[in-house]
N, C-alpha and C positions, 0 to 999 in steps of 0.2 A: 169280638166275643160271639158265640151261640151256643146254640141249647146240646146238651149230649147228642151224638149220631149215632147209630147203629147202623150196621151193613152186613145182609144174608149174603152166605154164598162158603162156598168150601174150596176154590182154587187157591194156589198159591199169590197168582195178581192183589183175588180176596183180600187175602191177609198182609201183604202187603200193604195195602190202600189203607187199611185201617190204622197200618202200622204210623202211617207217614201222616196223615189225618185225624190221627187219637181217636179212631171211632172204635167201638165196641164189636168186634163183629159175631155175628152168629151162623154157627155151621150145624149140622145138621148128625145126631146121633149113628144114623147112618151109615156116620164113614167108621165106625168101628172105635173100640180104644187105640188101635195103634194109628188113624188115621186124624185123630182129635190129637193126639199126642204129637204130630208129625206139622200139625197146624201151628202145635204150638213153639213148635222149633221154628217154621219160618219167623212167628211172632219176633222168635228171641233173636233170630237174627236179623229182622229190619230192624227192629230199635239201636242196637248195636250199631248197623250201620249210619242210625241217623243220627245216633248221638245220644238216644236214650235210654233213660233205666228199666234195666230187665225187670226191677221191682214193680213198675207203671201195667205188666201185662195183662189183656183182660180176652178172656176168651169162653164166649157163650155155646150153649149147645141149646137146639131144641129138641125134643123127644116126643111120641106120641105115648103116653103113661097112663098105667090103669092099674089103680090101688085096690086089691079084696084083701075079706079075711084071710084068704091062704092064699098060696100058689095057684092050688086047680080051680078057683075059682076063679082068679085072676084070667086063667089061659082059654075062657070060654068068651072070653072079647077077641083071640087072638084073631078072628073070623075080620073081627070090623077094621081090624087094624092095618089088616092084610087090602083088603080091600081100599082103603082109604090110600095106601101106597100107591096098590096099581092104578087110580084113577088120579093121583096125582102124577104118575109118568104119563097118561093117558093127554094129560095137556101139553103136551110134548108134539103130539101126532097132530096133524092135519082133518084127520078123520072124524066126523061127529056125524053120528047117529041117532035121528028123531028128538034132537035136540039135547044129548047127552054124549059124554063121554064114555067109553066102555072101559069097564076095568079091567082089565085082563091078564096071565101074566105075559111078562117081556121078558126077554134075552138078557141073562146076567141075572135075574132075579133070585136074590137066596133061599136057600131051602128054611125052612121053619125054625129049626136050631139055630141057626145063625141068623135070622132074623129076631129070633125070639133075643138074643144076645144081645143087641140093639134096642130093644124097647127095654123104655120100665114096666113092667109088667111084674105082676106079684106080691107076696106079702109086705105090710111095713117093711119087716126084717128083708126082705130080699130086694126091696125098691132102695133100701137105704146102704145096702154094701151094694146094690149099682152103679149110683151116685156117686158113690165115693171112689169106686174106679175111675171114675170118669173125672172125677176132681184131682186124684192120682196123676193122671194123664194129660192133666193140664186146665181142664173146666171151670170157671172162679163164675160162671150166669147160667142158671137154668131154666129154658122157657118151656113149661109142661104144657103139649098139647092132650086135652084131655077128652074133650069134644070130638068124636070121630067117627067117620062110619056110621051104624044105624047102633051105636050102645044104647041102652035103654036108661030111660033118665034118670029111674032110682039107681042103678048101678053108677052111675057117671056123678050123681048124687053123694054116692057114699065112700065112693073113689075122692073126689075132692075134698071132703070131711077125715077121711083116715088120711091125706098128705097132710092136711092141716096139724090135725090132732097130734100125728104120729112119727110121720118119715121128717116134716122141718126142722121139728125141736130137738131129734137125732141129730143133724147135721149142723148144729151150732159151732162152728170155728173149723169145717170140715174148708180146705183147701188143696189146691198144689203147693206139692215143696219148695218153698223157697230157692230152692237147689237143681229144682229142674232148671229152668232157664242154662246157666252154664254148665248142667249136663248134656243139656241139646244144641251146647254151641260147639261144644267140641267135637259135634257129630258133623257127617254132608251135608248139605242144606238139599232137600228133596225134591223133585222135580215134578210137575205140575203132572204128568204124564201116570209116577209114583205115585203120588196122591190118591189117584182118580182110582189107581185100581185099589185101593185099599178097598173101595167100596166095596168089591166082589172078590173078595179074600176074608177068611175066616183065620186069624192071628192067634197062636199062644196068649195075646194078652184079653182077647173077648173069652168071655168067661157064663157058664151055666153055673149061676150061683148056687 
């Protein structure tokens, strides 16, 4: 016996690992709705292959998320969020300057629209038909990063009180279909190479709510 696992990462091995280990894994908002969706098809098919129930699957997403009263108020963090990206590709690089990371953009990095696509960013009402594409697509765990960048306290403050308040109790028995699992068995199983570029592709199923 031990205690639940979890395992970050968005490769195919990823999910696999989790598959054959019962860990819980979390992948990253990121990779778009068709690439959370595409994760969750390998899920359906290591368990199949190992002999377990599609119904067992679990498949986390993390998000960087920022709850306002509207829209446009929400889109005035988009600044820190941006930021917070680039210097997390920034621990990538070798390079460190005066004891920091630069954040800067990098090669493949999405234009704002489809970046914006990717984050929860927005009203209740708009963080809460995000969510549920994303649970659509396969998502059953959501880790809100909320903390980020230089947001300022009271806004990140009142971000965390309207999820509470407003987007969680929305989302009471909000899931994936039952029915996905062997809709994504009948499909190819995707290729680690596939995957990756979901990141830097803007899909029919990523959506400006």
């Amino acid at each position: 016996p031990h205690p639940p696992l979890m395992i970050t990462g968005s490769s195919v091995d990823s999910m696999r690992t989790a598959a054959r280990y019962d860990m819980l894994p979390f992948t990253s908002s990121q990779m778009g709705l068709d690439g959370v969706r595409a994760q969750y098809g390998v899920l359906s098919h290591a368990h199949r292959e190992l002999g377990k129930p599609v119904s067992d699957i679990r498949l986390g997403v993390q998000c960087i998320t920022h709850v306002a009263p509207t829209d446009e108020e929400a889109l005035e963090a988009l600044e820190y969020a941006r930021w917070q990206n680039r210097a997390q590709r920034g621990l990538n690089r070798q390079a460190v300057k005066s004891g920091r990371i630069d954040a800067i953009p990098y090669e493949g990095e999405l234009d704002d629209e489809a970046f914006m696509d990717r984050l929860f960013f927005g009203s209740p009402e708009t963080v809460v038909k995000k969510l549920r594409k994303f649970a659509d697509a396969g998502a059953t765990h959501v880790s809100n990063w909320m903390m980020f960048g230089g947001i300022e306290h009271e806004k990140l403050m009142r971000s965390i009180r309207l999820m509470g308040e407003e987007v969680i109790p929305a989302l009471r028995d909000t899931g994936p279909s039952p029915l996905l699992a062997e809709e994504l068995l009948s499909e190819p199983l995707i290729t680690n190479e596939e995957l990756q570029a979901a990141r830097l592709a803007r899909s029919p199923r990523d959506m400006a709510t």
